[in-house]
Every structure is written in C-alpha cells, then in structure tokens.
C-alpha positions as CSV (number, residue, x, y, z in Angstrom):
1,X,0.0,0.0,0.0
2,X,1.3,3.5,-0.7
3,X,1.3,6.4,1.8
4,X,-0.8,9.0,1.1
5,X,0.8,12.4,1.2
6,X,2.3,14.2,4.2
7,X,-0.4,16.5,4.1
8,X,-3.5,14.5,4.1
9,X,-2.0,12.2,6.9
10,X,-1.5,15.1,9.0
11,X,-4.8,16.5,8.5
12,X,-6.3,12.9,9.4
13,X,-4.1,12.5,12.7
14,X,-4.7,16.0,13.5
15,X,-8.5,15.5,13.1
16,X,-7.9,12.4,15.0
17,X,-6.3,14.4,18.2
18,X,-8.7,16.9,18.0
19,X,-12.0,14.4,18.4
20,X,-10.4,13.0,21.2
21,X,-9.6,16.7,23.2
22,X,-13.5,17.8,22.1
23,X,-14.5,14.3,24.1
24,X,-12.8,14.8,27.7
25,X,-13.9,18.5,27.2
26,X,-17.2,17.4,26.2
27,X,-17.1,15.3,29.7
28,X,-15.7,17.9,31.4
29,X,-18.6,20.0,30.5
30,X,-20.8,17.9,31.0
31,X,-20.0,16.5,34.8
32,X,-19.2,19.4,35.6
33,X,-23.2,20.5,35.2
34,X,-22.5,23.2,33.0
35,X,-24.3,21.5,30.1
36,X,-27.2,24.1,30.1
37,X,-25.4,27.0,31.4
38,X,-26.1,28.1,27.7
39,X,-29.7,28.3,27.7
40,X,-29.8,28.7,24.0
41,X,-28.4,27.4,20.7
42,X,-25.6,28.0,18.9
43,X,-25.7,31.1,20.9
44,X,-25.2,31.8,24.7
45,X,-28.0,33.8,25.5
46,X,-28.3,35.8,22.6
47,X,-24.4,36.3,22.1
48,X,-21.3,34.9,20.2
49,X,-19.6,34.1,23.1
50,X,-21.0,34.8,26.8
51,X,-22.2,37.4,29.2
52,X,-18.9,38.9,31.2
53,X,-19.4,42.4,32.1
54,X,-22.6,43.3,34.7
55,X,-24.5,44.7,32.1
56,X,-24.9,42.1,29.7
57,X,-25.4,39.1,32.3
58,X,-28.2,41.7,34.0
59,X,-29.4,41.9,29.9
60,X,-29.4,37.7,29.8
61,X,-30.9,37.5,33.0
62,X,-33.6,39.7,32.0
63,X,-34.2,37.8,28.7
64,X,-33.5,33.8,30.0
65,X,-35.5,34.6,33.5
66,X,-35.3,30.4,34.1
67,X,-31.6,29.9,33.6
68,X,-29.4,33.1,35.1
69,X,-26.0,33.7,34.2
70,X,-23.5,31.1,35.6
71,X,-19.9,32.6,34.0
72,X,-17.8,30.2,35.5
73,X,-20.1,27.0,33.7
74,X,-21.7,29.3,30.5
75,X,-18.0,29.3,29.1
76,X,-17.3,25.5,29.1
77,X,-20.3,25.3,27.1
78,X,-19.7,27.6,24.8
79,X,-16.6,27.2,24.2
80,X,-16.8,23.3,24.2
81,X,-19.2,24.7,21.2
82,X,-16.2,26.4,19.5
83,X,-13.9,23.3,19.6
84,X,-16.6,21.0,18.2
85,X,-17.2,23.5,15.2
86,X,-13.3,23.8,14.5
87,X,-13.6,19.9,14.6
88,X,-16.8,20.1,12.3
89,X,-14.3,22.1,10.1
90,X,-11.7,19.5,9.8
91,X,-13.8,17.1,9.0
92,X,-15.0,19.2,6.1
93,X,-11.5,19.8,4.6
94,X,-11.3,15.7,5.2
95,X,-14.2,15.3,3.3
96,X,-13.4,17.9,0.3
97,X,-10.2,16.3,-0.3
98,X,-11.5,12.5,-0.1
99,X,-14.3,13.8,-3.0
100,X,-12.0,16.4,-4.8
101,X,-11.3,14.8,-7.4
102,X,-15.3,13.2,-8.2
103,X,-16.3,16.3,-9.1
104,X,-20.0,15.1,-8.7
105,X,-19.4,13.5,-5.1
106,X,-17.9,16.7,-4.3
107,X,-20.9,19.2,-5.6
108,X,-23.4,16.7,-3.5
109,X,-21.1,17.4,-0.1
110,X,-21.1,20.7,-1.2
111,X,-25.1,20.9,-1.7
112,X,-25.7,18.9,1.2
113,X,-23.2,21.2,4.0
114,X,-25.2,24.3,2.7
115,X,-28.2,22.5,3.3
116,X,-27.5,21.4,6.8
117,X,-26.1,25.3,7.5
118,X,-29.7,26.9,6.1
119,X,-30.7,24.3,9.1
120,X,-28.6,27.0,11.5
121,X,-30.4,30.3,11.1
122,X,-33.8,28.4,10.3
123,X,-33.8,27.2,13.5
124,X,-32.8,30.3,15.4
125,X,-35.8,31.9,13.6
126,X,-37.6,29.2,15.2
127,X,-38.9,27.9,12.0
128,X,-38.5,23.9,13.3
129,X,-40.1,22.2,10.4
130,X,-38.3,23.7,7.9
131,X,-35.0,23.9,9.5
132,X,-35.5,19.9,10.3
133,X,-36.7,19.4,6.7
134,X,-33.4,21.0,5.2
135,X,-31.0,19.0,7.3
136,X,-32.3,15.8,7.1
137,X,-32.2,16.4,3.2
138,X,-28.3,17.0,4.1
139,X,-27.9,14.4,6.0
140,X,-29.3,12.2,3.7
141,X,-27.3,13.6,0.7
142,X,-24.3,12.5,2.9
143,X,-25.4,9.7,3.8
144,X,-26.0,8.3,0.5
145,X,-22.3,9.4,-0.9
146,X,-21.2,7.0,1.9
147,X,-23.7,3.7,1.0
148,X,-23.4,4.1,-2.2
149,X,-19.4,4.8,-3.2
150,X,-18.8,1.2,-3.7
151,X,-14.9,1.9,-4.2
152,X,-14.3,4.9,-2.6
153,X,-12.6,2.9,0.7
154,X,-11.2,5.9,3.4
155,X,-12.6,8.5,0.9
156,X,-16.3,7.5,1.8
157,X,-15.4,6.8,5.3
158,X,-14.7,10.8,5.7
159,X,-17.9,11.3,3.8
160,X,-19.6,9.0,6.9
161,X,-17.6,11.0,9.4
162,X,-19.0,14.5,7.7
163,X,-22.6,13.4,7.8
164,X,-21.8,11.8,11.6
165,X,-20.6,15.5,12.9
166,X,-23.1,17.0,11.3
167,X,-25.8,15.3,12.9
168,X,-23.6,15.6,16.3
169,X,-24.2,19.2,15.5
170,X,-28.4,18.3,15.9
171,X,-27.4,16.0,18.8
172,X,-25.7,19.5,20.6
173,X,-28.8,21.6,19.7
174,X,-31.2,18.7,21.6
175,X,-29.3,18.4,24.1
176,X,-30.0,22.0,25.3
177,X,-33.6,22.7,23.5
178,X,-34.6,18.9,25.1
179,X,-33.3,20.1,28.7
180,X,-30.4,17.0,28.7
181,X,-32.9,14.2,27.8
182,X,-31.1,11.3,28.8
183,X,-31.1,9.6,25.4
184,X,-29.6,12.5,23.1
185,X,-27.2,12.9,25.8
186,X,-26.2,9.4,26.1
187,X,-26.3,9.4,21.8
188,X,-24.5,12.6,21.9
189,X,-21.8,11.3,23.8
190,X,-22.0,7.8,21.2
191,X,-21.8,10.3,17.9
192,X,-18.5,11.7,19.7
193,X,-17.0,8.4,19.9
194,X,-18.2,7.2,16.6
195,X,-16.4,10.7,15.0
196,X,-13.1,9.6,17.3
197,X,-13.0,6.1,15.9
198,X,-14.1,7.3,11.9
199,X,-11.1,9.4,11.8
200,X,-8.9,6.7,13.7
201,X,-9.8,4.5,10.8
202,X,-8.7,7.2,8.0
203,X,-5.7,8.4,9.6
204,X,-4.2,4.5,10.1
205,X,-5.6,3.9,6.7
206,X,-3.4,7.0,5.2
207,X,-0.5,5.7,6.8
208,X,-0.3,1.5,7.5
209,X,-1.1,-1.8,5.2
210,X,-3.0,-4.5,7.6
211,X,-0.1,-7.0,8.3
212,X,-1.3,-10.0,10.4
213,X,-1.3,-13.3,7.9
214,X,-4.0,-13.4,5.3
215,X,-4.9,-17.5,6.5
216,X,-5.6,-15.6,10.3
217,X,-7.4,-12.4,9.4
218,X,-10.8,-13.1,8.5
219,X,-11.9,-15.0,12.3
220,X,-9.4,-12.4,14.1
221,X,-11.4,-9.7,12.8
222,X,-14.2,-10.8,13.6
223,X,-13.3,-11.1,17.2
224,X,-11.9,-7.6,16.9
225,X,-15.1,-6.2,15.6
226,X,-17.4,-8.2,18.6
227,X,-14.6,-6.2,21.0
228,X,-15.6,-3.2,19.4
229,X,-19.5,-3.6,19.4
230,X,-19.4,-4.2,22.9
231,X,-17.5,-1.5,24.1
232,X,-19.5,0.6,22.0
233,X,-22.7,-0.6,24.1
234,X,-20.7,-0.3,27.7
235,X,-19.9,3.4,26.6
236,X,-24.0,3.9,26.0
237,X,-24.4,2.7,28.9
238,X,-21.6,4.8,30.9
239,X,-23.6,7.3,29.0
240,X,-27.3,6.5,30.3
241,X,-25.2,5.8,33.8
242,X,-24.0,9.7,33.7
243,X,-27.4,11.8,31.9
244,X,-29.4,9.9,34.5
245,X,-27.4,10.7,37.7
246,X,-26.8,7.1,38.8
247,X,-22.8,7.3,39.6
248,X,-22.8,7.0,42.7
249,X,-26.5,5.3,42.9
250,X,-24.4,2.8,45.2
251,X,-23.2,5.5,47.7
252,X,-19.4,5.7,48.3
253,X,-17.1,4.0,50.1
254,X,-15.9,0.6,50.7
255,X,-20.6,0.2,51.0
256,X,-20.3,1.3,47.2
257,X,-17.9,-1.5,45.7
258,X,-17.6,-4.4,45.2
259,X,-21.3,-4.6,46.5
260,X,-23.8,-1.9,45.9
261,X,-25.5,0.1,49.1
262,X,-23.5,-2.5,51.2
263,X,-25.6,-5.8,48.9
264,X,-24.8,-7.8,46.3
265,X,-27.9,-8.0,45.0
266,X,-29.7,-4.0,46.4
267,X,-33.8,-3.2,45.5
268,X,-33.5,-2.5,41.1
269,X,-36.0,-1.1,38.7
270,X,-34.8,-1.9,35.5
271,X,-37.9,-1.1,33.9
272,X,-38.1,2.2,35.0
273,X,-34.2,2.5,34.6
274,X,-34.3,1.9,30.5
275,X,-37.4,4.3,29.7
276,X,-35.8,5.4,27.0
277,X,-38.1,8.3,26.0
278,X,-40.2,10.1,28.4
279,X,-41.6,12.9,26.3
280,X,-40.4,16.4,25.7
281,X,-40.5,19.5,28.0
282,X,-39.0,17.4,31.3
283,X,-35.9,19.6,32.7
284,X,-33.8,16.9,33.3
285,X,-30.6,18.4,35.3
286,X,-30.1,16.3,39.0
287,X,-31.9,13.1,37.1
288,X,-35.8,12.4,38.2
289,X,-35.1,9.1,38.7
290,X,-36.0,7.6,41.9
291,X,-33.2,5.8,43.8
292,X,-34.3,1.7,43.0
293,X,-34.0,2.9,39.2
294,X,-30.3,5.0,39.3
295,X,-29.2,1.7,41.0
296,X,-30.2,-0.9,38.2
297,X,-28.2,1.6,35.9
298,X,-25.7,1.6,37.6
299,X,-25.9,-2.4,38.2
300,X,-26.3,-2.9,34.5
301,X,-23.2,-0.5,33.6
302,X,-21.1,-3.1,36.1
303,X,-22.3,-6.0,34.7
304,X,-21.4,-4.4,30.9
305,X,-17.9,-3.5,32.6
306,X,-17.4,-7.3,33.9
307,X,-17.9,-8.9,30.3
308,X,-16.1,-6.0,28.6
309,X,-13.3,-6.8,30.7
310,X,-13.2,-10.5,30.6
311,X,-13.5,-10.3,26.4
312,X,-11.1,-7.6,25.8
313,X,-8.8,-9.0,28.3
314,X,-9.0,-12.7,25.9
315,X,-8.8,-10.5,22.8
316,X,-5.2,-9.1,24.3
317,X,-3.8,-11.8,24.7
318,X,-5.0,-12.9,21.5
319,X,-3.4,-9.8,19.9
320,X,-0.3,-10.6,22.2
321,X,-0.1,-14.2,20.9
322,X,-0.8,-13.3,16.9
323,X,2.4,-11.0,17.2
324,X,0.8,-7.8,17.7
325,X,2.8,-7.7,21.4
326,X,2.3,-4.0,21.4
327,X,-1.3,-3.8,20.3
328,X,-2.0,-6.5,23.2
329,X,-0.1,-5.1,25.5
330,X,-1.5,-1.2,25.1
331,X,-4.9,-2.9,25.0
332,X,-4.4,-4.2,28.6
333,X,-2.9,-1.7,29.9
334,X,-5.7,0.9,29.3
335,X,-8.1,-2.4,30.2
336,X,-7.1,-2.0,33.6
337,X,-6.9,1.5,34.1
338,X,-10.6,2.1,33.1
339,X,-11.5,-0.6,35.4
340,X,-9.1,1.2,38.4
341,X,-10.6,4.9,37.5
342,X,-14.0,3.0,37.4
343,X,-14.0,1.5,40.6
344,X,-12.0,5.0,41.9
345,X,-15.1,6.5,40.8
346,X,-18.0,5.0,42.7
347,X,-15.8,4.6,45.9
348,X,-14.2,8.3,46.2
349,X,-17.4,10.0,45.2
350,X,-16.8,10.7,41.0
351,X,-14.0,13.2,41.6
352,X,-14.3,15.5,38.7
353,X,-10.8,14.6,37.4
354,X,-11.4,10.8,37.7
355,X,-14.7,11.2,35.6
356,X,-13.5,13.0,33.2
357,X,-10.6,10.7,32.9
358,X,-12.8,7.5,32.7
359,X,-14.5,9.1,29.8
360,X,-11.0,9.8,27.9
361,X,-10.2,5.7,28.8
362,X,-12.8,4.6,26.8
363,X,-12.1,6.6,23.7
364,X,-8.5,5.5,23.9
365,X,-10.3,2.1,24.3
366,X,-11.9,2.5,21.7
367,X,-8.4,4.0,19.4
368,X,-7.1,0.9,20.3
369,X,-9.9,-1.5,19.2
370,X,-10.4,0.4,15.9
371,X,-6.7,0.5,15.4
372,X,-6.6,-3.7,16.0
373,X,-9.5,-4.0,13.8
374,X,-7.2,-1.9,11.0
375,X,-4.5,-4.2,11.7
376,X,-6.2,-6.9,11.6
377,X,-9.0,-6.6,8.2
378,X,-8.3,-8.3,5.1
379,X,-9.2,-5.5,2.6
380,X,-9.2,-2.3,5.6
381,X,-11.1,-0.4,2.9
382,X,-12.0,-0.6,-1.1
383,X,-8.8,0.3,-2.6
384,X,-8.6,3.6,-4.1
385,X,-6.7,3.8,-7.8
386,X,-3.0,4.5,-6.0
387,X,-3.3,1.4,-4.0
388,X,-4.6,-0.9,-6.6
389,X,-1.6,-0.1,-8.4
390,X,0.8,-0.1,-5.5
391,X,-0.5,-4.0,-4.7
392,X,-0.9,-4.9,-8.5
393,X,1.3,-8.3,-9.0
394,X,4.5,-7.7,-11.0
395,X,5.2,-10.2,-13.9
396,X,7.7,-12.9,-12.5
397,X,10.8,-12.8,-15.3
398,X,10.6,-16.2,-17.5
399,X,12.4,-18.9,-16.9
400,X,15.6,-19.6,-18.9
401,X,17.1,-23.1,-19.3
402,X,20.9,-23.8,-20.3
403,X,21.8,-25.6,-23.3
C-alpha cells in the first residue's frame, strides 16, 4: 500500500487528536453540570460568546429569566461549542479532499453542508419544520455518498464522518432545546465516539497496510469487531449511567464497591431505569429518577464493565499471541486502568478529574480496538486507484534453461 501524502495524513491525525480533546472536554462540560449553562443554541443567550461584564449578564438574566448567568459553567459550554465547530471544520476539509477529485461526489457534499447550514439560522428563527426538513435532506445527501461509493474505501469513510458531525451538531442543539434528555445525551456522547473512531480508521488507513497473515485475518477480525460492538454498548451505557445521575447510585465508600449500598444483589427497577423516551419538556438536570431505578443503571453498567473486561482481556492476549505484542499489551494496559478509574469512581465520590478521565479511557479504548480491527482486516477499505496499483502483482521474469 502507498502512503498518502504528508499533508493529508496530517490532516487525518490532526482531526484524529482533536475528536479526542473535544471528548474529555465534552465530559468535562458535561460533569461538571454546565451543560445548560447556555440556555440557547448555537448562541449563549443571545451572544457569540458569553455574558462577562454586569451589564450584559443583567441583559441575559432579564431575557432567559429560568436559567441566570452562571460565567464560570456558561463558558465551558460555549466554548466546548467552538472546539466541536473547529472539529466540524476539519472534518470538512477531510471530506473535500477525499471527494476532490469526483467532481460530482464533491458538488453533493457541497449541496448537502449548505443544506445542513440553512438548518442553523432556520432554526434560530424558530422555523422547526423547515429547518429539520433541510437537514435531514443534508444528511441524507451525505449519507447516500457513503452507502453508495462502492470503491471509494477511506474516501467514503470521511464522507460517513462529515454526515456523523453533522448530525452531532443536531445531537448538541437537543441536548440543550430537550433540557439534557437522557437519550440524546447518552447518543450525543455515542456520535462523539463514533467521530473519534471514523477518523482513527482514516488516519491509520493513510498511513499502514494490515499485516497480520491473510490464512488468520478473516476469524481475528471478527473477534476484533465483537470487541468493538461491545465497548461501543458499555460506553451507551456509561452514558445513560452519567445523563441519569446514577454514579454513585451505590453510595461511596468501601458500601459502594464491590457490593452496591453495602448488597450484592440492592432493591433495582430496570424497567423504569431503561425508559428510554419520556416525552419532551422534562428539565432533566439532577436526574428524576427515583433511587431503586439510578441503581439498576448503575448495576447494568457493572455488569457491561465485567464482560467487557473479561472479552477484551481474551482479545489481548490474542493480539499478544498473533504477534501484535504491542497492540496486546497497550490494550491491557488501558483495560485495567478504566476498570481502576471506574472503581475509583463510585468509591471516592466521582471526583471531577477521575470522571472525566474515565471518559478519555474509553475513547482511547476505543483508538485501540479500531486501530486492531485496521491491523487486523483483510481488505481495511476498497482500494482507491493509488493502491490498486501499488498491490498490483508484477510479472515474475521467464524462466531460462541452459543448453
């Protein structure tokens, strides 16, 4: 496989490092309760950035009587805002250079971005239908480049990434206008990860050729992708665990692990603790959950931890045994500490800095798994022109025999 150039790996890797900083900020943000301290959208009350100066928080006040100015929290949010539209950006260039040169893949992205942004001021003029209307003929626009470019491999991946920020973008505006429903919290925190591990997958694709044996790639990645499936449903679930207040549903202390509320087995509600949607108009900062609920969250997020560990521990030493000692080994090593900062968690009362950090575990989790599941594919993507021709057999020079 040939490299792609300098530039377009940098871009990739720089995306790459970027998703990651706008998901610990994006955790940060969000335990530290500041995720409506920005009672509007993509403003803060009314303004490009946020009320400072006396005047213009006594102006917000005034104008957002149910949410006054919190300065200290209205800037994480806002500026977490900033970071994910500087991401959005990146993604963009990602996706103009993968369709550059398909001139009518590139008009569609560019038809379908100025779609989703009509979305933007539609929806401040609180026209909702049509602003919904436009993006989701954006979205779709995207979405179809990706499905349908049969042999576009990490080109149409950046295409999927572009329509999955954009709609990250919607997730952000619920997630204030819905009063931190549970669900688009928990799916916001999901499209963040999904960006992470999109532009993990281009940015090893610009730069690495799988290398395990072809006879051992096909069940290997397999495993690798079950690895990745779970995680990907233990994160939802860290996610529902967080948006619905149930951290530290077991108290804290040595009561709060390994048993829960001092039992191994405490009063649960699961029913009520997996109500997925409960309407629109519920302000759901502190979590209206009663306490028997919070703790079969947090029960079931536990139980998701044990089998993620005991699989991705297997799949290490699988990676560790099929010669990938360093892949194995970094997988383990992060295994353990997002087991240490989530048991550190529950017992010292979710610290901020421990949170936040158990958030960042997972996505570099997750960077490891996706990278694995690179290493490990038989075709990583379609092959574009450059590496059919890079891979194409040469002739073998014809035999001569001596007279």
């Amino acid at each position: 496989m040939q490299a792609m150039p300098l530039p377009l790996r940098a871009l990739a890797w720089v995306a790459c490092v970027f998703a990651f900083c706008v998901i610990v900020f994006g955790a940060f943000v969000r335990l530290s309760n500041a995720g409506l301290s920005c009672p509007d959208w993509p403003t803060c009350y009314g303004r490009i950035t946020w009320p400072v100066k006396p005047a213009a928080v006594a102006k917000a006040d005034q104008a957002f009587p149910n949410r006054p100015v919190e300065t200290h929290k209205a800037w994480r949010e806002q500026s977490h805002r900033f970071l994910a539209g500087t991401l959005g950006m990146l993604v963009l260039a990602m996706a103009c250079a993968a369709t550059y040169f398909h001139k009518q893949r590139f008009g569609l992205v560019a038809v379908a971005v100025v779609l989703i942004g009509i979305g933007i001021p539609l929806y401040m003029a609180r026209d909702y239908v049509t602003s919904s209307v436009v993006a989701a003929i954006g979205e779709a626009l995207l979405l179809a480049i990706a499905i349908f470019w049969r042999d576009g491999g990490w080109r149409r991946i950046a295409v999927l990434a572009l329509a999955v920020v954009c709609f990250q973008a919607l997730l952000g505006m619920w997630t204030v206008t819905w009063l931190l429903k549970p669900i688009v919290v928990s799916g916001h925190l999901l499209g963040g990860m999904a960006t992470f591990a999109l532009l993990a997958w281009i940015a090893w694709r610009l730069s690495m050729p799988p290398v395990l044996p072809h006879a051992r790639r096909r069940g290997w990645f397999v495993a690798v992708a079950v690895g990745l499936a779970l995680l990907c449903c233990q994160i939802f679930l860290g996610g529902w665990t967080s948006s619905n207040y149930a951290a530290l549903a077991c108290g804290i202390g040595g009561s709060a692990f390994p048993t829960c509320l001092g039992q191994w087995w405490p009063a649960m509600d699961f029913h009520q603790g997996f109500i997925l949607w409960r309407g629109i108009g519920v302000d759901f900062q502190g979590g209206i959950l009663d306490a028997a609920s919070r703790t079969a969250i947090q029960m079931a997020h536990r139980f998701g931890a044990l089998a993620v560990f005991v699989y991705l521990a297997w799949l290490a030493h699988g990676a560790w045994r099929a010669g990938l000692r360093g892949y194995g080994m970094a997988l383990a090593v992060l295994l353990v500490g997002q087991v240490l900062l989530g048991i550190g968690n529950v017992t010292l009362g979710a610290p901020l800095w421990i949170a936040v950090a158990h958030t960042g575990g997972a996505a570099l989790l997750l960077f490891a798994l996706v990278s694995l599941l690179l290493r490990s594919s038989v075709i990583a993507a379609s092959p574009d022109q450059s590496t059919r021709e890079a891979v194409r057999p040469q002739p073998t020079p014809e035999r001569t025999s001596m007279s």
